[in-house]
N, C-alpha and C positions, 0 to 999 in steps of 0.2 A: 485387525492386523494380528499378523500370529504372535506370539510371545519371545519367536525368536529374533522376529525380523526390527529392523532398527526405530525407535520411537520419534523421528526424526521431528517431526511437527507436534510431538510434547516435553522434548529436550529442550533446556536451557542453554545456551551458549552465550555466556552475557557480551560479547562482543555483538552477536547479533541484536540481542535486548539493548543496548545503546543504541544501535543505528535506530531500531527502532522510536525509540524515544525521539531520534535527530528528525525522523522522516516527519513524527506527531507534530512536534513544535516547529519543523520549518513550515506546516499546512497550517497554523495557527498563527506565525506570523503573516502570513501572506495575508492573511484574511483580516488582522487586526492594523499593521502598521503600512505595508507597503505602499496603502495611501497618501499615507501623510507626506511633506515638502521634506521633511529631514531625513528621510528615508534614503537609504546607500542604493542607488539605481540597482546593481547586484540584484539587492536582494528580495530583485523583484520577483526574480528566476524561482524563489523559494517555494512556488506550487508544486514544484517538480517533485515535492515530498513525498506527493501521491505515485510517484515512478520509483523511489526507492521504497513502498511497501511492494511494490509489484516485483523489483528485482528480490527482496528478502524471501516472499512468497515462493520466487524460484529457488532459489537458495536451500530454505527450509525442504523442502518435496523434492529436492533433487536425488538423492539419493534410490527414490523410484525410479525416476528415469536410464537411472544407471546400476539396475538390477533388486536393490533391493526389494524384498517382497512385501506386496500392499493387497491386505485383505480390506477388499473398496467396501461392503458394508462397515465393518469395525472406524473405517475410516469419512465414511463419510456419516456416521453417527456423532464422532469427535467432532468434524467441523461444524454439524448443526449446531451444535452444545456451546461451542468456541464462539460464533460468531454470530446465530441468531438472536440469543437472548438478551445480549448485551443490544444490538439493534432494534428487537422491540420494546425496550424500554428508552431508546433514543426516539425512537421513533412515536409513541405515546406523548414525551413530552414538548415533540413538535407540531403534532397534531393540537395540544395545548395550547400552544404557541399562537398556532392559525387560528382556533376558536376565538381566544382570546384579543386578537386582531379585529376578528371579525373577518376575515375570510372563507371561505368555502372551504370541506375538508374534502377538496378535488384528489382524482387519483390515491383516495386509501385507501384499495385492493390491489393497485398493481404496485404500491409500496412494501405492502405484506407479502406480497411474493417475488419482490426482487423484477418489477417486468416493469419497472419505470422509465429505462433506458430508451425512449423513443425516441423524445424531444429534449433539448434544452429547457425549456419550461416543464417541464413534466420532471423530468431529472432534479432540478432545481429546486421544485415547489415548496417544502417542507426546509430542506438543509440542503446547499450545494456539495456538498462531502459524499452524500452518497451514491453521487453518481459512479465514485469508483467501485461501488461493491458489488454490483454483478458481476465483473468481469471477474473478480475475484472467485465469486462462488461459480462462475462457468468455468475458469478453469481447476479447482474443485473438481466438479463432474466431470470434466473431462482428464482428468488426469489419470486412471483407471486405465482408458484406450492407449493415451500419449505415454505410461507404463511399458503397456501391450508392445509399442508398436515397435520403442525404443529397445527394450528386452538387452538392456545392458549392452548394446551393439553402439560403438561410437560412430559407425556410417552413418547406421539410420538417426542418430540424436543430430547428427550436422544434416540429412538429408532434411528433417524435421527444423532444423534449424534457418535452415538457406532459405526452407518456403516462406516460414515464418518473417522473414525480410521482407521478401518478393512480394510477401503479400501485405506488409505493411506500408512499404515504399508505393507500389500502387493506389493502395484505398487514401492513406494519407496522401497523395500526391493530385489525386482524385476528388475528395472532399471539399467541402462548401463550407466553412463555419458561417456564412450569412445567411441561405439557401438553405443551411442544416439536411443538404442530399443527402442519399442511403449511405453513401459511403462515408462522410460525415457520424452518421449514426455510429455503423460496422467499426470503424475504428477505434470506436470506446466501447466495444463488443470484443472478446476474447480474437476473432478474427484479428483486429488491429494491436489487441494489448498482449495474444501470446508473444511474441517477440522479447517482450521486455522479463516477462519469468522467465524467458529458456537464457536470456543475457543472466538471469542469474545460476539459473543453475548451469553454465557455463562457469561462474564465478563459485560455484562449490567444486566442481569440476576439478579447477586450476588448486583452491586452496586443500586438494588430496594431495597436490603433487611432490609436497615438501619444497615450496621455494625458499630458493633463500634469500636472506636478510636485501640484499643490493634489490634483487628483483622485485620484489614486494616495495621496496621505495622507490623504484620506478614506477610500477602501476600505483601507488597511493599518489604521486607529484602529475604523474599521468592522468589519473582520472582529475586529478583538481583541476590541473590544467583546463581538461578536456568542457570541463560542467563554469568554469570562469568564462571562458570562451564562449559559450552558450549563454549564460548569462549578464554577456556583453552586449553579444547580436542583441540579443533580446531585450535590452535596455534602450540600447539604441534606437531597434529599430521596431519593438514592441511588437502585436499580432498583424497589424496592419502589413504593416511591411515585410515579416517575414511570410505572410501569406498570399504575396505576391514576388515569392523569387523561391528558388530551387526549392527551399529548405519546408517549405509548405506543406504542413503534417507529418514534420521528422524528429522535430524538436524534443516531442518528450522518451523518443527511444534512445535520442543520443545522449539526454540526459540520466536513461537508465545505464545505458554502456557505459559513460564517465560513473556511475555509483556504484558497478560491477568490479569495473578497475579497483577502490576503494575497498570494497565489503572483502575482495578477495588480497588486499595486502594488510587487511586489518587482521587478519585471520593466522597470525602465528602460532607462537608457542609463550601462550598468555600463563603460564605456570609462575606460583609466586607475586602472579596481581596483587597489590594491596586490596583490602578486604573491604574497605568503603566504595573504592571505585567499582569493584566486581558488586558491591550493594545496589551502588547509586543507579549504575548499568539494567539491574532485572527491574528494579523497580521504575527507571525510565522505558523500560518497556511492557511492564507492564501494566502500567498507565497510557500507554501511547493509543488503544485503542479508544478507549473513554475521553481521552481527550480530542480526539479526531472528530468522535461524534458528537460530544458538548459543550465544544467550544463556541460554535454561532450560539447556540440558545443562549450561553452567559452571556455574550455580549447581546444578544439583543435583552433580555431581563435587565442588563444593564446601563443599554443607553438611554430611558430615559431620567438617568440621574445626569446626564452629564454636565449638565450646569454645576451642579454640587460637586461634582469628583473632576472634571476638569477634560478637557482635551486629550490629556496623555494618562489621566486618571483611569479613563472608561477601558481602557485595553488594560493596564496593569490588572486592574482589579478584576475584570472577567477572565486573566489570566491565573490569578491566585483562587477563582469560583472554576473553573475548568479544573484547576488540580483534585480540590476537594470534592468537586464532584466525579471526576474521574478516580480519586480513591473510595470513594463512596460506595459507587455502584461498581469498583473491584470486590470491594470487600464483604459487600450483603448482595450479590446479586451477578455479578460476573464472574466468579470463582467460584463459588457453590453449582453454578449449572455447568461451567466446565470441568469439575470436580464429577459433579453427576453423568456428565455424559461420557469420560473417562469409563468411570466403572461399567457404564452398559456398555460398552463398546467391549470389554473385556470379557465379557459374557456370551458375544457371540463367537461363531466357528471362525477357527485360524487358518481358513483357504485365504490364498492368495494370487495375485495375479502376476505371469514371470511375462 
């Protein structure tokens, strides 16, 4: 990226580093409590964490799509740096995990290079969490062209956008989660999940405009609205049933639109924040990625004490070993190589793509 152009995906914006945070532990709860009988049906809905990293994703890189300039080597040098390292060492100690099982370390080449995305089992093998990260690093790679094509033109970012529906509404409307058909697949492929980044950078879009105070509380009342609503259907009437009526492969876009709504009325004029909260904010986000990947592993390291630690013991406590292993491997081992790959990144040429 050239040194003039905006640092947009190495800027802090602690309003963004909080949601982040929000997106971590709503995918942490899902995974830890919304089994249990006391569980608030609601918040069952809480997978959908994995749709508000997708809309932040948008959010952050939007600023490309709408002119500014991205030298794609410098950039995509940062996202290796940003997001692989921290994954192979997720990734190591779930391989660990299987050994130690006694399971076979199936599929640990197309885990090292992100092409596990076939099947549900294959997806799943190791850690169900990373099934979202392809889609991430394909939109990654493709962001460069979707730059290109947008060229700061708001036709083409809505022409880019309306297909990105059409094609989501289809493939989702199409798809088999029991049959796991291709278009089942495609839909947790950038085909199905660009939709949910451009709803965000939509939502950077909107927070350029200077809204004011009333409007911004309309979309934050609006998106809550919109994502309770959804996670009513969905209580009620769980996958079964929504995968037999209209709504069949729509659910987690709507739930990125309702987080859009939010991210873009959270986004004022946060000057004069208290200084804990703007703390509390980076640091929930920047633990949000660590904790995304190493939350199954504490709890499974965990569950077989649960005799000893109890019922509600086994998730508190693999919740307090996520932290510290999510500051852990921030602080020797996650930040050092995004650190590192900052600086090479600065070192190459400052062409850009308009």
């Amino acid at each position: 990226m050239s040194s003039s152009g905006p640092r947009t995906d190495d800027a802090t914006v602690w309003p963004v580093e909080a949601w982040r945070g929000l997106a971590a532990w709503m995918v942490v709860y899902s995974h830890y409590w919304t089994g249990a009988d006391s569980s608030w049906p609601l918040l069952r809905f809480t997978f959908t964490g994995v749709d508000l990293f997708f809309v932040l994703s948008g959010f952050v890189f939007a600023p490309y799509l709408f002119g500014g300039p991205l030298a794609a080597g410098a950039f995509a040098v940062r996202r290796f740096f940003r997001i692989y390292p921290a994954y192979f060492l997720a990734l190591l100690i779930y391989f660990g995990l299987a050994w130690s099982d006694g399971r076979a370390l199936a599929y640990w080449w197309q885990h090292l290079v992100f092409a596990y995305l076939q099947s549900r089992e294959m997806a799943f093998y190791y850690n169900p969490v990373f099934w979202s990260l392809p889609s991430e690093v394909e939109f990654y790679l493709l962001l460069p062209l979707l730059a290109w094509f947008c060229r700061a033109r708001a036709r083409n970012f809505a022409v880019l956008a309306l297909a990105a529906l059409l094609m989501r509404a289809c493939i989702g409307y199409a798809s088999d989660a029991q049959a796991e058909n291709s278009a089942y697949i495609w839909m947790h492929h950038l085909p199905g999940m660009l939709l949910e980044f451009l709803l965000g950078a939509c939502a950077w879009w909107l927070s350029q405009r200077g809204l004011r105070g009333h409007v911004r509380a309309l979309l934050l009342l609006g998106g809550l609205a919109l994502w309770l609503t959804l996670a009513a259907g969905f209580a009620k009437f769980g996958d079964a049933g929504i995968n037999t009526s209209l709504a069949r492969g729509q659910m987690s876009w709507l739930a990125a639109l309702a987080f859009a709504a939010m991210v873009t009325a959270s986004m004022g004029n946060w000057q004069g924040a208290p200084a804990p909260l703007v703390q509390a904010s980076v640091w929930a986000g920047r633990l949000s990625y660590g904790s995304y990947l190493f939350h199954i592993a504490a709890l499974r390291l965990l569950q077989p004490y649960a005799s000893a630690l109890g019922q509600q013991g086994v998730p508190l406590a693999a919740a307090l070993l996520t932290l510290l292993a999510a500051w852990l491997a921030y602080t020797l081992w996650e930040n050092p190589w995004r650190k590192f790959g900052r600086a090479l990144a600065a070192r190459r040429p400052a062409g850009s793509v308009r």
